[in-house]
N, C-alpha and C positions, 0 to 999 in steps of 0.2 A: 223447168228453169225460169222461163217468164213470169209463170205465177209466184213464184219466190222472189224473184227480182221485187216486181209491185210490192212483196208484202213487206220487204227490207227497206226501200222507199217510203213504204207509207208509217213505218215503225221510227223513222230515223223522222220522218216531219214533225210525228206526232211527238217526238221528244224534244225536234228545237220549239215547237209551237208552246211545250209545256216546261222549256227553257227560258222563253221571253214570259210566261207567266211570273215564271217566281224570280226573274233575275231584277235584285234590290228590294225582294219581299213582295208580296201577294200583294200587289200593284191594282190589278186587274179587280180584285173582289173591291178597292173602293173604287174605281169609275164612276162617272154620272151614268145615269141610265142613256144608251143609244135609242135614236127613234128609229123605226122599223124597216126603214129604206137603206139600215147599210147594217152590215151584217160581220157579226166579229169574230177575228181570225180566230179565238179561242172557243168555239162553238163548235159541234159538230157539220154544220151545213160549211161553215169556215175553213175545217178542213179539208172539204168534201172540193169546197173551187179550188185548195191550193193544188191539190195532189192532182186537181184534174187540169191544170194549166200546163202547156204547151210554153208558155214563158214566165219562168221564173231563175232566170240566171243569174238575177240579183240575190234573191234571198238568203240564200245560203252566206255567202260573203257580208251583207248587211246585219244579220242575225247574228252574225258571232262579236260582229261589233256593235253591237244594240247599243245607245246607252238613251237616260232619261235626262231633257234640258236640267239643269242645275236651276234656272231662273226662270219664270213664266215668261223674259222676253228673247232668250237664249234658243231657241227652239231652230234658227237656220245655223249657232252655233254648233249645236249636237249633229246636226244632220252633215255640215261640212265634215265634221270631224270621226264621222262613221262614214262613209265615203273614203275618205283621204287614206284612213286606216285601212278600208277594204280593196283600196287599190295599191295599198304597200307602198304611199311616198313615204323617204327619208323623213322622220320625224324629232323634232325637237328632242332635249333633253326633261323627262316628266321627272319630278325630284321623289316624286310619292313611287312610283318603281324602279328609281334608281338600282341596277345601272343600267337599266334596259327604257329606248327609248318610247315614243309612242305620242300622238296627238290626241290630245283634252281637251274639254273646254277652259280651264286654266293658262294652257299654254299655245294657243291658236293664235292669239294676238303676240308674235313673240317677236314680228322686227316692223321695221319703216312701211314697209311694201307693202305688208297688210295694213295695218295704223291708218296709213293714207287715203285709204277707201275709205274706211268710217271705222272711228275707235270705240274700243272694248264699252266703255265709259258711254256712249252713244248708244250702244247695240242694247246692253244693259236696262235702261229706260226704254227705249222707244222701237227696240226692233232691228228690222232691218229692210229694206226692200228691195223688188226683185236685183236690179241695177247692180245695187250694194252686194246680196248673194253672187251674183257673177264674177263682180269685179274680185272680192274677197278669195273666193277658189282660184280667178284666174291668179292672184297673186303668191299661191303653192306651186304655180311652174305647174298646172294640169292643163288640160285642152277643156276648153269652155264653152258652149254656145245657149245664149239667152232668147228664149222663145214670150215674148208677152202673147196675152191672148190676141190682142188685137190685130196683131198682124199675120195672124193663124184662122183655123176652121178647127172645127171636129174633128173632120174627118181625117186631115194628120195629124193633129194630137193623138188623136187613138193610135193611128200610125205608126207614128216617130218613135213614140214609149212604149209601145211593143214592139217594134222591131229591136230598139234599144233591149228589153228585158228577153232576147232571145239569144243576146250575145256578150259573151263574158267580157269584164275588164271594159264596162262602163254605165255610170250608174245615171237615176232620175234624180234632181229635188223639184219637188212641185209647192208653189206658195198661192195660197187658195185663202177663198173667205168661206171659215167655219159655218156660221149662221146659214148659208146658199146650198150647204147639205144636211143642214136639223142638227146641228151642235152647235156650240155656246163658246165664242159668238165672233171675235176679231179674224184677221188675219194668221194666217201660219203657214209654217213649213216643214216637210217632214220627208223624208224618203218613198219611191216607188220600190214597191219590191216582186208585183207580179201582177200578170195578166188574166185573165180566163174569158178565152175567146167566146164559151156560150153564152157564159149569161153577160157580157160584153162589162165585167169589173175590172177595176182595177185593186192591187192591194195597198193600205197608206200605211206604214210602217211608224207611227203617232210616238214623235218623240216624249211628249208630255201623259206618259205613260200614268201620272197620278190622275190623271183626267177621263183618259180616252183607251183602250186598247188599240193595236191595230186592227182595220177595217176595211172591208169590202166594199169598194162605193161604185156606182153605176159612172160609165165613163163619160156618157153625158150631163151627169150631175155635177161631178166633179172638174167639166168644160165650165158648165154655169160659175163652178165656185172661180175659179181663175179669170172668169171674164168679168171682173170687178172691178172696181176701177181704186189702187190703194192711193188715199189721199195722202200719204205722206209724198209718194213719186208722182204722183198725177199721173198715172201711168194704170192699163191694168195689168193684174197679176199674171203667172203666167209659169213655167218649167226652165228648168235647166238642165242641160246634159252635157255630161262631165266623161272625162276618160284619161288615159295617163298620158297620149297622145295622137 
């Protein structure tokens, strides 16, 4: 019975892993080329850390709400908005599935409370930063807390986002400098969706899916990437973790 378990596990990964390939078209065949320090989820060695992680109680939930930023500066838009979905807030009215509701990046900016953080118009051009990410989720009425690197270590970073990816009904966004892990090349933000304690990765669940797949990146690579310093906040970059309450 255990050996059949693992094999219906590893059957069901391998179908969402070849779910987020083709979902919005074979994404994944144009990618830039990855350098050889992070390793991708649609790979066999890829599979090989998910099924063997001990925290992955993101993925599943994140995965079924995958989507790809709509705009190269959209990228903390799509990650709010797979989040938001994967923890089941009350959602706007989406007119494109009418009559059933659901959060877009469309309709994310839909009242004052968000607006007030920084508007759609803003985000659009220039991004967003950490600060903004926070405020933006705290203003769907979720529980929020904003980690910059600076006032952290490693060693609970690593912590915080695994213990977080151990337990259902609360997600990561991590906003990092691409170039500090060998891709090309600003700032981003993208979902955490899983851990794997041996070889000490994390998984980045890369909403700019015409770019990047999702990736395997070492946890202290991906400390590096966040301990940047984003010149738009003066601030540096850093995580956030999110829950319904």
């Amino acid at each position: 019975m255990k050996i059949e378990r693992i094999q219906t596990i590893t059957i069901s990964i391998k179908t969402l892993i070849l779910g987020l390939s083709i979902a919005g078209g074979s994404v994944f065949a144009q990618t830039l080329t990855l350098p050889q320090n992070l390793i991708p989820l649609n790979s066999a060695e890829g599979e090989i850390l998910l099924i063997g992680s001990q925290a992955r109680k993101d993925y599943l939930p994140l995965s079924i709400h995958f989507v790809t930023q709509k705009n190269q500066a959209y990228c903390g838009v799509a990650s709010m908005v797979m989040v938001l979905n994967a923890l089941g807030i009350p959602a706007p009215e989406a007119p494109e599935y009418s009559p059933f509701n659901m959060f877009t990046q469309d309709n994310f900016f839909n009242n004052e409370k968000t607006t007030n953080v920084v508007s759609a118009d803003v985000v659009s051009k220039k991004g967003m930063t950490l600060d903004q990410l926070g405020g933006l989720m705290e203003s769907k009425d979720v529980k929020v807390k904003v980690y910059h690197a600076a006032d952290t270590n490693l060693s609970e970073f690593r912590q915080l986002i695994a213990d977080n990816l151990k337990q259902p009904g609360n997600f990561v966004l991590v906003n990092y400098l691409r170039k500090a892990i060998g891709q090309e090349t600003g700032g981003h933000i993208s979902p955490i969706a899983a851990y794997n304690k041996q070889t000490d990765r994390f998984l980045i669940l890369d909403v700019s899916r015409y770019k990047y797949p999702p990736v395997w990146v070492k946890a202290e690579e991906l400390w590096q990437a966040i301990a940047t310093v984003d010149s738009d906040g003066g601030k540096t970059r850093g995580f956030v973790l999110v829950s319904r309450d």
